[in-house]
N, C-alpha and C positions, 0 to 999 in steps of 0.2 A: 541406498536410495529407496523409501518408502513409494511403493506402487496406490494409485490414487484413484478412483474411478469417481466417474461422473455423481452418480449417488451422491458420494462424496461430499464431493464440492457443491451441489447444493442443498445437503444439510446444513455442511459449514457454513454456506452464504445465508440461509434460511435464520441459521441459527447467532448471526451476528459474528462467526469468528474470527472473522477476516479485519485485520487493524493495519496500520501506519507505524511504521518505524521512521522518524524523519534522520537523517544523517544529515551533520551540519555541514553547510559550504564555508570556506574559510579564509580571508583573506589574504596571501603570500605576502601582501604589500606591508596591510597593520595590524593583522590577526584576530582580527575584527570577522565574528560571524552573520555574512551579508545574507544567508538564507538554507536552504536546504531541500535533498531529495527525499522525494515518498516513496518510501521500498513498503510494499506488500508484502506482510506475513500473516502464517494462517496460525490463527493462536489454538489447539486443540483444547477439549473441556478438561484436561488432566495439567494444562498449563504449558505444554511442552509447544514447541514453534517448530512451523515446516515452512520451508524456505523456499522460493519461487520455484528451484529446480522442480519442486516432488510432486508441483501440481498445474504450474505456467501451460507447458507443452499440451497436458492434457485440456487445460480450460480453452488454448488455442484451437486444439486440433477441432472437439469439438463446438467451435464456435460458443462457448460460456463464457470467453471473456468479455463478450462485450454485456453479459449480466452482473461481473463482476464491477466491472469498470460503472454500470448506471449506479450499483448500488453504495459502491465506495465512493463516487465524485461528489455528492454531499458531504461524506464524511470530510474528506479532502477541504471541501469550501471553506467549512463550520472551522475547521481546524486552523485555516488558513487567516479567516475572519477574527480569530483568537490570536493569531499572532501579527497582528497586524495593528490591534489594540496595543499590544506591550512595544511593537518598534515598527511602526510605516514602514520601515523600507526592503523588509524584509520579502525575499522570492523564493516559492515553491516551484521543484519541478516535478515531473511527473511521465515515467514514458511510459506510454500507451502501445495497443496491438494495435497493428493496423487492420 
């Protein structure tokens, strides 16, 4: 596990690296995909992805998640408003720090 410091995280935030992975929800019944969850990864400029563990705890501990969270919940909308175009019925989830 890659050690993460605050610095860090908001170059990365600074810097846009931070994207959506959505993972599709899927239906048991008719395999039909009814929607999907937004997992947070941190994309680095080298291309490589760090994964909630290597930076979540830190952005918690010190209170940064919730800069991450204003800065990503546009992206979330925007993305959400796009697929909403291709199929109405489609739901985003998304879990939040408290």
């Amino acid at each position: 596990m890659q050690n993460t410091t605050l610095l860090e995280l908001c170059k990365g935030l600074s810097n846009h690296e931070f994207i959506f992975h959505y993972q599709p929800l899927i239906s048991l019944v008719n395999g039909r995909v009814w929607g999907a969850e937004a997992l947070l990864r941190w994309r680095k400029p080298d291309g490589s992805l760090r994964m909630p563990a290597t930076f979540i705890p830190l952005a918690v501990e010190k209170d940064f998640i919730t800069e991450i969270t204003r800065a990503m919940l546009p992206i979330l909308l925007d993305d959400l408003s796009q697929m909403i175009q291709l199929d109405g019925s489609q739901t985003v989830f998304l879990n939040l720090s408290g």
